[in-house]
MMTF fields as JSON, N, C-alpha, C and O atoms, coordinates in Angstrom:
{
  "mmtfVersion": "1.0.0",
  "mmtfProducer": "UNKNOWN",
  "numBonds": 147,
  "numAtoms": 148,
  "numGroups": 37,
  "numChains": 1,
  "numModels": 1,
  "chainsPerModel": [1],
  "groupsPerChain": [37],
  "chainIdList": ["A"],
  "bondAtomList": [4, 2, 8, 6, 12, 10, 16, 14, 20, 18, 24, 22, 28, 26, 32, 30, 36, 34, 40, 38, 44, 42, 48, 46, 52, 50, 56, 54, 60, 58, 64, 62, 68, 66, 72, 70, 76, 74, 80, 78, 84, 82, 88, 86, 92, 90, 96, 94, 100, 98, 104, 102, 108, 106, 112, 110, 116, 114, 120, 118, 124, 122, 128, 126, 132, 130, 136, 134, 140, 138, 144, 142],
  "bondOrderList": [1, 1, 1, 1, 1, 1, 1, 1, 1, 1, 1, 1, 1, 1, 1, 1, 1, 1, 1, 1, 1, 1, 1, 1, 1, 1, 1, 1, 1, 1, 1, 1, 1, 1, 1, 1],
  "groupList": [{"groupName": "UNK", "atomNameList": ["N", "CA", "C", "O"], "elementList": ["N", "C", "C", "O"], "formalChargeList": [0, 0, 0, 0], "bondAtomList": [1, 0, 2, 1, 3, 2], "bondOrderList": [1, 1, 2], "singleLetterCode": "X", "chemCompType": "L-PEPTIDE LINKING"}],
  "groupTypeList": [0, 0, 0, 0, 0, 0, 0, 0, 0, 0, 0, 0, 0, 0, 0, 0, 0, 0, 0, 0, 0, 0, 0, 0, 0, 0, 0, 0, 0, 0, 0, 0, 0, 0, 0, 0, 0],
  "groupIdList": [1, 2, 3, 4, 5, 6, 7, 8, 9, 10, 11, 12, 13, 14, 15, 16, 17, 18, 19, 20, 21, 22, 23, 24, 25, 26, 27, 28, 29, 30, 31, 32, 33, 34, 35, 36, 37],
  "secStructList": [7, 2, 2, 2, 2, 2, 2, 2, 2, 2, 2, 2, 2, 2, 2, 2, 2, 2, 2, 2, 2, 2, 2, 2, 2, 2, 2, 2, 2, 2, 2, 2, 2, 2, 2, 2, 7],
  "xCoordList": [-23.865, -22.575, -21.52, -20.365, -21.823, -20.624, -20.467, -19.415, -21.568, -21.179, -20.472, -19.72, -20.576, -20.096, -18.105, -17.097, -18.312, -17.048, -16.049, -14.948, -17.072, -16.101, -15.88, -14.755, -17.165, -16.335, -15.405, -14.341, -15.215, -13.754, -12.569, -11.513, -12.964, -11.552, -11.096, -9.998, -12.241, -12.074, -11.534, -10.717, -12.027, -10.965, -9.835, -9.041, -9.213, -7.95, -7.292, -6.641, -7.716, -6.817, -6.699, -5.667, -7.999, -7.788, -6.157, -5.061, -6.601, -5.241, -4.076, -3.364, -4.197, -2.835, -2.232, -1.037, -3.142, -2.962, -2.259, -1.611, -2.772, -2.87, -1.011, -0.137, -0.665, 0.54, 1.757, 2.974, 1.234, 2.018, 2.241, 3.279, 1.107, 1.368, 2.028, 2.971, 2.387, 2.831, 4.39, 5.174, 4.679, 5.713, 6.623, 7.805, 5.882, 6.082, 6.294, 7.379, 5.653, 6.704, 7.722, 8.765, 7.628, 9.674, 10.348, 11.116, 10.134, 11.397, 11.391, 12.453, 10.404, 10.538, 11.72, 12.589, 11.5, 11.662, 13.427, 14.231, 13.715, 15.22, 15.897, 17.097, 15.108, 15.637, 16.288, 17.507, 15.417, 15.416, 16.783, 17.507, 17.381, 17.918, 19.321, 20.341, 19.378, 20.193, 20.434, 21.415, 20.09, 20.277, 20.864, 21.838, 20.328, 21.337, 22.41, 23.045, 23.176, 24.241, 25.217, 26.356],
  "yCoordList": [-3.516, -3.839, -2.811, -3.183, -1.737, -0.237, -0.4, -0.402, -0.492, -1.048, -1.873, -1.771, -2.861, -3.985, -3.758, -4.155, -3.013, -3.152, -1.634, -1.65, -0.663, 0.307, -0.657, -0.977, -1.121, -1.539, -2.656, -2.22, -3.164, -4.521, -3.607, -3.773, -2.457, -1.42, -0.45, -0.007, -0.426, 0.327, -0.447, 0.013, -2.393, -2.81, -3.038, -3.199, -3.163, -3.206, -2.318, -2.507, -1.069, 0.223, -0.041, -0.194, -0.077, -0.56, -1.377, -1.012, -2.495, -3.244, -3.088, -3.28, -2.431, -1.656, -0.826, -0.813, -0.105, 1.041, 0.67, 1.39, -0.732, -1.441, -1.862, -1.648, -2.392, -3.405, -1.805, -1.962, -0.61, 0.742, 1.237, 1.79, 0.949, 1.088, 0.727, 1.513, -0.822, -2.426, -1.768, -1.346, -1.766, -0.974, -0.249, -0.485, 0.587, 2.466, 2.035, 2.477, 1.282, 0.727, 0.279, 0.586, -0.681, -0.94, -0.1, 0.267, 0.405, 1.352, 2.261, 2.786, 2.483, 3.14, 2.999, 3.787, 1.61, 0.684, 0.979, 1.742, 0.243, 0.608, 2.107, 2.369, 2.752, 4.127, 4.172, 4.332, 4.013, 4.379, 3.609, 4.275, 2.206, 1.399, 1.738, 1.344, 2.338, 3.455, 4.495, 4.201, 5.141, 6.647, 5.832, 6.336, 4.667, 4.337, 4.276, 4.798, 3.397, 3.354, 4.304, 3.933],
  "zCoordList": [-14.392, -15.003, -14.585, -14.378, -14.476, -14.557, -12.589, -11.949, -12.17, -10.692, -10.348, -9.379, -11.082, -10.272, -10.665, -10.081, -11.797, -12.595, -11.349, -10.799, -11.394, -10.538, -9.28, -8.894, -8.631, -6.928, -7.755, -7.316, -8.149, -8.207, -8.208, -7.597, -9.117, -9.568, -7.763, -7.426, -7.086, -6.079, -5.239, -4.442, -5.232, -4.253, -4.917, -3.99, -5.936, -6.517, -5.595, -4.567, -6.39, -5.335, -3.937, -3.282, -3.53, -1.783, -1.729, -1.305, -2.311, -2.466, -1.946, -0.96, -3.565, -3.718, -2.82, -2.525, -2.378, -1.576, 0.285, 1.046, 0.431, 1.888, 1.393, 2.233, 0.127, -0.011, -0.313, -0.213, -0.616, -0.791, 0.823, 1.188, 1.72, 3.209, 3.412, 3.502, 3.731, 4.096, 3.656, 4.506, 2.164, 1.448, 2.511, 2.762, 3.011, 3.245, 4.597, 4.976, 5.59, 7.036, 6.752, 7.328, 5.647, 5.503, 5.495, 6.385, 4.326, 4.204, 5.357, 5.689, 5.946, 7.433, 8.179, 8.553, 8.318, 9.636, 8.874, 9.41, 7.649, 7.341, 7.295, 7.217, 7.345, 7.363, 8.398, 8.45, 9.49, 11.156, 11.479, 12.22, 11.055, 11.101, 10.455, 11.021, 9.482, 8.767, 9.842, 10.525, 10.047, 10.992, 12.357, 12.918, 12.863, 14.038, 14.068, 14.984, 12.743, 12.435, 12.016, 11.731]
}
């Protein structure tokens, strides 16, 4: 039970963590896009 319950919680984070990446190139990408101008 406590297994199965941490890995679901560990891929949550994974998740999360992949869509905080995903996130974190945007605002990259607009920064960079900012500073040209």
């Amino acid at each position: 039970m406590t297994l199965t319950s941490t890995r679901t919680h560990e891929d949550a984070m994974a998740k999360k963590a992949k869509k905080a990446k995903k996130a974190a190139k945007k605002t990259v990408k607009k920064a960079k896009k900012a500073k040209k101008k």
